[in-house]
C-alpha positions as CSV (number, residue, x, y, z in Angstrom):
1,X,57.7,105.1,93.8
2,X,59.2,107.3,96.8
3,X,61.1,110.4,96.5
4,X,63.4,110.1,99.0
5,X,64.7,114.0,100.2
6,X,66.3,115.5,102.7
7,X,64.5,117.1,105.4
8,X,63.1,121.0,105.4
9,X,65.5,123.1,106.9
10,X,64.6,126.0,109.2
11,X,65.2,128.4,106.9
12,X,62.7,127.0,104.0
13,X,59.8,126.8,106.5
14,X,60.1,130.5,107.1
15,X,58.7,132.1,103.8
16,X,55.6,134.5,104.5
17,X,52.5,134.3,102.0
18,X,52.5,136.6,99.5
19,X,49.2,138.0,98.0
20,X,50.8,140.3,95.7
21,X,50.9,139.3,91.4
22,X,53.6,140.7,89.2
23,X,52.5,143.2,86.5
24,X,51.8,141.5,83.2
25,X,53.0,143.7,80.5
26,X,51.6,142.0,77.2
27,X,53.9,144.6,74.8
28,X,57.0,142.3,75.9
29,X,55.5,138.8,74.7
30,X,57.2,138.0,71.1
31,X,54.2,136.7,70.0
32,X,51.7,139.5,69.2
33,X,48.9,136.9,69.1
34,X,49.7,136.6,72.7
35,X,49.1,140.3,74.0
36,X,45.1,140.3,73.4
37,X,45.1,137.5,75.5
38,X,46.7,139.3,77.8
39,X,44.5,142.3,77.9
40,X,41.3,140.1,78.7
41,X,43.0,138.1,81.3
42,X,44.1,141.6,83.1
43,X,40.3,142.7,82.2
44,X,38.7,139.6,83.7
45,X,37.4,138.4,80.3
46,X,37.0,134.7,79.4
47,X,39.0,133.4,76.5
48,X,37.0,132.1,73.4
49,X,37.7,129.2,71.4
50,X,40.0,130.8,69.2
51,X,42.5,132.2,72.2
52,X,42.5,128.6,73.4
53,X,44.0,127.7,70.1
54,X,46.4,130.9,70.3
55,X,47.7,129.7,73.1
56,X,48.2,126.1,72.0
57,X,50.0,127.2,68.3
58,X,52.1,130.0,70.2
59,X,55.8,129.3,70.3
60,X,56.4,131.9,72.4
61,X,56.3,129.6,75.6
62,X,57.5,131.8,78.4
63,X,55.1,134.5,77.9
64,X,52.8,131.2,77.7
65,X,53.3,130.6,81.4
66,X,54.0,133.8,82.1
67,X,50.2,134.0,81.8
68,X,49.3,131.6,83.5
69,X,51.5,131.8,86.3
70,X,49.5,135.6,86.4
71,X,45.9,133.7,86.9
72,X,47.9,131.4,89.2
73,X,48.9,133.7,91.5
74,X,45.9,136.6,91.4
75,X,44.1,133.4,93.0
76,X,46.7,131.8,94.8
77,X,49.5,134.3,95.8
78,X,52.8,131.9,96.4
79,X,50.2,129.0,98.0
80,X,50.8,125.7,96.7
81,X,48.8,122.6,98.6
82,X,48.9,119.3,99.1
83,X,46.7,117.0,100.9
84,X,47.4,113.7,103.1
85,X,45.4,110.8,101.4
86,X,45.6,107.5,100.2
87,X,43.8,105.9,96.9
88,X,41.9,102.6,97.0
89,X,41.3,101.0,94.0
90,X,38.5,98.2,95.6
91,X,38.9,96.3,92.3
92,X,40.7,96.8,89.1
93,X,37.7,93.9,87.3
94,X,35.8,95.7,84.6
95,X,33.0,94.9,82.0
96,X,34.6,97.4,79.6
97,X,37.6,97.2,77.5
98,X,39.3,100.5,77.1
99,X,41.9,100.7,74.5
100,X,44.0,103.2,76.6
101,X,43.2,101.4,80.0
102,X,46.5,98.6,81.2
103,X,44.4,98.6,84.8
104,X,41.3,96.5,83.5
105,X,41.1,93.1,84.1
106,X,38.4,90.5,83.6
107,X,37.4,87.9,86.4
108,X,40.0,85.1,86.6
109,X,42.8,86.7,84.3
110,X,46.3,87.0,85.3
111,X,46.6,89.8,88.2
112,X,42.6,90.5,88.7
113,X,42.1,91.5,92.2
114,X,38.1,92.2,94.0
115,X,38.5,93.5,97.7
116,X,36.4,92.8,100.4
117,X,34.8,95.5,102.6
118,X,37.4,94.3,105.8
119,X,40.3,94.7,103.3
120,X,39.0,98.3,102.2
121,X,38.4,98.9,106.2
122,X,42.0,97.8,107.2
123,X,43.5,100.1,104.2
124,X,41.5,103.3,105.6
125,X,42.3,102.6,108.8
126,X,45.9,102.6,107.7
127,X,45.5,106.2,106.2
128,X,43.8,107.7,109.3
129,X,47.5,106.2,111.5
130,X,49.6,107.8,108.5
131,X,47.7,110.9,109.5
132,X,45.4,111.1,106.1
133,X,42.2,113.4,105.4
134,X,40.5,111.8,102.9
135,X,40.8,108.3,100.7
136,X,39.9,109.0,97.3
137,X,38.2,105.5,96.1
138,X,37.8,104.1,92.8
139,X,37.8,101.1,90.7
140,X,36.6,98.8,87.8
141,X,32.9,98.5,86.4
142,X,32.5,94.8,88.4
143,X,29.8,93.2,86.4
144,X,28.2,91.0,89.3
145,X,29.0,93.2,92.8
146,X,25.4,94.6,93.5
147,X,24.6,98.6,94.6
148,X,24.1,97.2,98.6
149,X,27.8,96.3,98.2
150,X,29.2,99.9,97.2
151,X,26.3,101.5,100.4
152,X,27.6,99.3,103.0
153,X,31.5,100.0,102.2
154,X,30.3,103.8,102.4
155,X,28.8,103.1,105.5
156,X,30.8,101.1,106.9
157,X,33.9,103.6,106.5
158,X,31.9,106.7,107.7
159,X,31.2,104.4,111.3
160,X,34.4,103.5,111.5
161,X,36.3,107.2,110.7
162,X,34.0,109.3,111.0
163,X,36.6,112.2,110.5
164,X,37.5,110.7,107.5
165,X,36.4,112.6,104.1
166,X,35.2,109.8,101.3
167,X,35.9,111.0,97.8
168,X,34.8,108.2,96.0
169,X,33.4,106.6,92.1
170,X,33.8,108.6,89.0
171,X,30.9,109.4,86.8
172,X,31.6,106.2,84.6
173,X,30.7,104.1,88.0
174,X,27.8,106.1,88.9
175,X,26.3,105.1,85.4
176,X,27.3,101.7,86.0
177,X,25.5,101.8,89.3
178,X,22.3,103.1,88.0
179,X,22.1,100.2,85.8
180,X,22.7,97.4,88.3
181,X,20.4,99.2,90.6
182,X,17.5,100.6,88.8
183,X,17.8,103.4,89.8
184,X,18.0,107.5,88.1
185,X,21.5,109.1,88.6
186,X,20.3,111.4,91.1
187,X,18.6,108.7,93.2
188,X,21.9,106.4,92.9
189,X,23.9,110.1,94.4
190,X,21.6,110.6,96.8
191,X,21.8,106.9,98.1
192,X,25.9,107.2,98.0
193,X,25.8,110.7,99.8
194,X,23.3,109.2,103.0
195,X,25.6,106.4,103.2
196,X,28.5,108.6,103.4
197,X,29.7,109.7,99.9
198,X,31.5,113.6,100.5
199,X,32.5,114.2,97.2
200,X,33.6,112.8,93.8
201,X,36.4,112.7,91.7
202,X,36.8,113.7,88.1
203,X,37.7,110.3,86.7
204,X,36.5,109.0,83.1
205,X,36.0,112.5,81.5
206,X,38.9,111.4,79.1
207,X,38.1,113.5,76.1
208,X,34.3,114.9,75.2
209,X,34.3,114.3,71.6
210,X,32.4,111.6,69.9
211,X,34.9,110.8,67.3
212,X,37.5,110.2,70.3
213,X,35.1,108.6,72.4
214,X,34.2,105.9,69.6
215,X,37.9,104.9,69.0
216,X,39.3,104.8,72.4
217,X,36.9,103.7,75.1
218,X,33.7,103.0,72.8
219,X,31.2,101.8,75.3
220,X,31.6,104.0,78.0
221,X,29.8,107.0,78.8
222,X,29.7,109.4,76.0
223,X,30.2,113.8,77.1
224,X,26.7,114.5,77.9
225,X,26.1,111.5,81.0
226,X,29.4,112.6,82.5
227,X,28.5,116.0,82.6
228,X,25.0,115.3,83.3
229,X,26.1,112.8,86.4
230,X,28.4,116.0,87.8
231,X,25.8,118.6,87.2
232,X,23.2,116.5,89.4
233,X,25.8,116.2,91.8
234,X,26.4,119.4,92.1
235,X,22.4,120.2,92.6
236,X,22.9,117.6,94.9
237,X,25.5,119.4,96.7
238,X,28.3,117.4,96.3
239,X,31.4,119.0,95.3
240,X,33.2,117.2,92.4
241,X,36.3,117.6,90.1
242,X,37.1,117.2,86.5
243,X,39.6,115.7,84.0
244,X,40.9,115.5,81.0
245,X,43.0,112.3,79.6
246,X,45.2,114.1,76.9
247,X,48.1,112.8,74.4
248,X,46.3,109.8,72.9
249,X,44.5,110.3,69.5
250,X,42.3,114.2,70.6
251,X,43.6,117.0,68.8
252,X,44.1,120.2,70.2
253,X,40.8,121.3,69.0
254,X,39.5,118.9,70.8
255,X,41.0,119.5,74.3
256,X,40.2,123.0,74.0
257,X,36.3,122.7,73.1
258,X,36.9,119.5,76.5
259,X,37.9,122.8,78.6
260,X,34.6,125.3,77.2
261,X,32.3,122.3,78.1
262,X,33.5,122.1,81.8
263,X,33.5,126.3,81.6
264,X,29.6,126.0,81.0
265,X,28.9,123.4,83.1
266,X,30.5,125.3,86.1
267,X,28.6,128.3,85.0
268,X,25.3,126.7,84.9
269,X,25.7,124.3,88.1
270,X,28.8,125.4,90.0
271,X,30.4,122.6,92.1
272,X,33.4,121.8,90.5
273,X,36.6,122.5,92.8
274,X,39.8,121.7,90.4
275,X,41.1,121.4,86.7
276,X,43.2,117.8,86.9
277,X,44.5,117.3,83.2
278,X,46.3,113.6,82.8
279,X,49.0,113.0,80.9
280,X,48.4,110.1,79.4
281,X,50.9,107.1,79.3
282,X,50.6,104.5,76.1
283,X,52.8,101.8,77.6
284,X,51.2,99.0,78.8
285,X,48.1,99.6,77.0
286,X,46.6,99.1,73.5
287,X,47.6,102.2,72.2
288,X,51.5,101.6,73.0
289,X,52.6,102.4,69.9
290,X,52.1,105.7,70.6
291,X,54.9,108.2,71.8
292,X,52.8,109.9,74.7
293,X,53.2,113.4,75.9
294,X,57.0,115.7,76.4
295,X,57.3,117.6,79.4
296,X,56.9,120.7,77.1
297,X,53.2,119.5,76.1
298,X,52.5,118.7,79.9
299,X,53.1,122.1,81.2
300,X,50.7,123.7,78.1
301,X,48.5,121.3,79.1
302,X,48.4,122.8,82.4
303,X,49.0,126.2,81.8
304,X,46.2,126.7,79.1
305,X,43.2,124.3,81.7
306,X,44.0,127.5,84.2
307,X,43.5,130.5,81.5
308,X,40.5,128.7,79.6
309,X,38.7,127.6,83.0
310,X,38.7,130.9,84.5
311,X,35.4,129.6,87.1
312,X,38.0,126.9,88.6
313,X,39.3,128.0,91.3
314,X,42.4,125.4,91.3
315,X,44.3,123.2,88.6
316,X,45.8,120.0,89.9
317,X,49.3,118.4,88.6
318,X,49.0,114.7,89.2
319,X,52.5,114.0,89.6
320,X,52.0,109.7,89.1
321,X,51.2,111.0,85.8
322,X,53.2,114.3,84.9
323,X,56.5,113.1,87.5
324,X,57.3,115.1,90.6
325,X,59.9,116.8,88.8
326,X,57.0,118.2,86.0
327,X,55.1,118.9,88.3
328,X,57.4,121.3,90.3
329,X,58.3,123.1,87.9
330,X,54.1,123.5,86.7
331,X,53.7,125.5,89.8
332,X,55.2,128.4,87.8
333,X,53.1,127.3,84.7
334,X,49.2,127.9,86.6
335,X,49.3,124.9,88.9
336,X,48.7,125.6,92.3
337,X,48.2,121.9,94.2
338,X,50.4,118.7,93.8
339,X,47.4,116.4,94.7
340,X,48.7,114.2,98.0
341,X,50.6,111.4,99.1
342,X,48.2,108.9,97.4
343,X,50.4,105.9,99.2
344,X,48.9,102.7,96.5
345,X,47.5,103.6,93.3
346,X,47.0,100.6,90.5
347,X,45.7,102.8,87.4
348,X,48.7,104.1,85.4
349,X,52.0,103.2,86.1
350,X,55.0,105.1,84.5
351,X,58.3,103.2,83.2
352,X,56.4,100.9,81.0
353,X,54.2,99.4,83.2
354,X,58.0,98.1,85.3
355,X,56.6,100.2,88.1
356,X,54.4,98.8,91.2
357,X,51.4,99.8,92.8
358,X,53.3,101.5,96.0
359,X,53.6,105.3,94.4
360,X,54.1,107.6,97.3
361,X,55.4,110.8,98.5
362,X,55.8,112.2,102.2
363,X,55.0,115.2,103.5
364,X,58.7,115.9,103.5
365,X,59.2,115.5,100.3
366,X,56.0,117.3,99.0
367,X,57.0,120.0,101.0
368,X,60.2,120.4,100.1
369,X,59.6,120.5,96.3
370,X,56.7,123.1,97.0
371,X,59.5,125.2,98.9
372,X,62.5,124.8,96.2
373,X,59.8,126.3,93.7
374,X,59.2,129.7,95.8
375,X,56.0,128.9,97.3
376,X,54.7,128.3,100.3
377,X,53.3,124.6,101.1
378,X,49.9,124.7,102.7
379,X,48.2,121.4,103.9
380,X,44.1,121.0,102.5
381,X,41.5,118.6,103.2
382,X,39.2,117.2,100.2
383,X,37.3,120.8,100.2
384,X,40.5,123.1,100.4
385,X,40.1,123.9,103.8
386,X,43.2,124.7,106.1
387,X,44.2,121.7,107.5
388,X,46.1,122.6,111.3
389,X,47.7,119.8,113.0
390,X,48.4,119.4,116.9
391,X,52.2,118.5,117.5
392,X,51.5,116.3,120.1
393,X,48.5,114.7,118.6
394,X,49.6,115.0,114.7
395,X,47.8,112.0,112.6
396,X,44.1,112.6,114.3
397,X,44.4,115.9,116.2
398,X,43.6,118.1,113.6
399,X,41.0,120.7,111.8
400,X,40.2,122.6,109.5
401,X,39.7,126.0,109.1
C-alpha cells in the first residue's frame, strides 16, 4: 500500500535541528504514580519492574508520552529518520506452524513461493536503481535448502553491490541453520558475516515467556537461544535489533519483564541498535478470533519500550504494522525512526489479509509525515549513519557520515 502525498514544500524543508528538551515538571502529571518515574528518568535512573507496570496501569496518558517524548528527545532533539530499503522475503516455506503466523506455507500448498539466487539478485539490484542502502532479508525455515545456499546468496549480493548493507535472518533462522549445517551458532555467524552478512534483524523475539511461547509458536526457539544467538552476535561484532510481537495472548507483565531481558542483554553484550515493538494483527491467522491491538495500546507500546530500555539508543514504529498515520503521531510518544520504504513485504498484511505484498512509501511521503509532526527528517543507512546524497548522482552517489 502507497501513501500517495503531495510534494514538500520549500518552506517544510527549512526547519533547523533542535537539541534542546522541554522541562519535565512531574508535580503537573494527575497521576501521582507517575511523578517518581519522572524523577529517575530526569536523574538518569533505570525503571524497575514495578514502574514498567506504573506506566502500563496509568490512565493519565498524556503525561505518559509526555515522558517519553522527554527520553525521545534528550537523545534525539526533533530528528526523526528513515532509511531507503527494500525487504526480501527469499521464501515464505517453513517447517513450523505458528499459530499467529498467515506467511507460512508448506511446499506445494496454495501461494508457497522459494526464490532463486538470480531472483533475489534481480530484486537487489532493483533497490540499489531506486536509490536503497540496505535490503533487509528474511524468510521461512525451508526444510530441504542447505547452509551453501544461504553463503552463496550472501556472497553473491556483496559481489554484485558491494555498497549495498545486508541485514539479513532472524535468530529463529540462525538456529535453523545450525541444525541443517552442524554447525555452533557462532560458527554458523561467523560463516554468514565472511560471506557478507552486516547485521541482523530482530525478528522471532515475539514474547520471552514460556507460557506464551508454548501456546503460540510452540516449537520455535524458546527466550534464552534468541538471546543467546544476538549476544554472540554481538561478540561477533555484528550489530543487531530486537522485537517484541505484542497483542496476542502476553499480558502486560509479560511484555514488561520481554523489555528488562533485552535491558540486560544490552548491558552485558551491547550491540543492539533499536527497540521495534509489533503490533500484532490476528486476521488471517489462527488466532483471528482475537480483536488485536487500538491505536491507544500501540503508542504505550512504544512509549513505555523507550523509558524501560534506557541502553537503546532508538525505538522503531513499523508502520506495515502500527499504519503511517500511528506511526506519525508515535514520534511524539518516544519513537524517533519510521523504519524505510520497505517496497515488498509478504509477512503481515493489514485489512484482513485483502492487502498485497507491494507495501511502500516514498521518500516524499516519509518525509512529509516526519515534517507535519515537527521534526526534522534525516536519511540513515542500516548503522544510523548520515546518509548524503549527490543531486546529480542521487540513487548510487552517496555516503555516509
Amino acid at each position: 500500500m502507497t501513501l500517495a502525498l503531495e510534494p514538500l514544500s520549500t518552506a517544510a524543508t527549512l526547519q533547523q535541528e533542535d537539541c534542546r528538551v522541554a522541562v519535565l515538571n512531574p508535580a503537573r502529571f494527575s497521576d501521582k504514580a507517575l511523578r517518581p518515574i519522572a524523577e529517575k528518568l530526569i536523574g538518569g535512573t533505570s525503571l524497575s519492574f514495578d514502574d514498567g507496570m506504573a506506566l502500563w496501569n496509568t490512565r493519565d496518558i498524556f503525561s505518559l508520552g509526555e515522558l517519553a517524548n522527554f527520553a525521545r528527545r534528550v537523545r534525539h532533539g526533533n530528528v526523526a529518520y528513515y532509511n531507503i530499503n527494500r525487504h526480501i522475503n527469499y521464501t515464505n516455506i517453513c517447517a513450523l506452524s505458528c499459530k499467529f503466523c498467515e506467511f507460512q506455507r508448506k511446499r506445494g500448498a496454495a501461494g508457497a513461493y522459494e526464490f532463486s539466487h538470480e531472483d533475489v539478485f534481480r530484486m537487489a539490484g532493483e533497490a540499489v536503481a531506486s536509490g536503497a542502502t540496505e535490503v533487509h532479508i528474511v524468510g521461512g525455515l525451508h526444510p530441504w535448502l542447505p547452509f551453501d545456499w544461504y553463503l552463496g546468496m550472501l556472497s553473491g549480493l556483496r559481489t554484485r553491490y558491494a555498497k549495498l548493507h545486508l541485514k539479513a535472518f532472524t535468530a529463529i533462522e540462525i538456529n535453523h541453520f545450525t541444525k541443517i549445517a552442524r554447525l555452533s551458532t557462532r560458527e554458523v555467524l561467523a560463516a554468514l558475516k565472511e560471506a557478507g552478512l552486516g547485521s541482523m534483524p530482530g525478528g522471532g523475539a515475539e514474547v520471552f515467556d514460556d507460557r506464551v511461547h508454548d501456546e503460540v509458536f510452540k516449537g520455535k526457539l524458546r527466550a534464552d537461544g534468541w538471546l543467546e544467538v544476538h549476544r554472540t552476535a554481538h561478540e561477533l561484532g555484528l550489530k543487531t535489533n530486537a522485537t517484541i510481537l505484542y497483542g496476542h495472548v502476553e499480558t502486560r507483565e509479560e511484555r514488561t519483564r520481554h523489555l528488562l531481558a533485552l535491558r540486560e542483554l544490552q548491558k552485558e553484550a551491547p550491540g543492539f541498535q533499536t527497540i521495534i515493538p509489533l503490533s500484532f494483527i490476528p486476521e488471517g491467522s489462527e488466532l483471528g478470533h482475537l480483536p488485536g491491538n487500538t491505536g491507544l495500546e500501540d503508542l504505550k507500546m512504544l512509549a513505555i519500550s523507550r523509558l524501560m530500555l534506557d541502553n537503546f539508543e532508538h525505538v522503531k514504529a513499523f508502520w506495515i504494522m502500527q499504519s503511517m498515520k500511528l506511526s506519525q503521531v508515535s514520534l511524539d510518544w518516544g519513537v524517533d525512526d519510521l523504519d524505510g520504504t520497505v517496497v515488498w513485504y509478504d509477512i503481515t498484511k493489514r485489512e484482513a489479509g485483502a492487502g498485497n505484498r507491494h507495501q511502500e512509501q516514498t521518500v516524499d511521503s516519509i518525509k512529509r509525515l516526519i515534517v507535519e509532526a515537527g521534526y526534522v527528517p534525516v536519511e540513515r543507512d542500516t548503522l544510523y549513519r548520515r546518509v548524503i546524497r549527490d543531486p546529480a548522482n542521487w540513487t548510487t552517489g552517496w555516503h555516509v557520515q
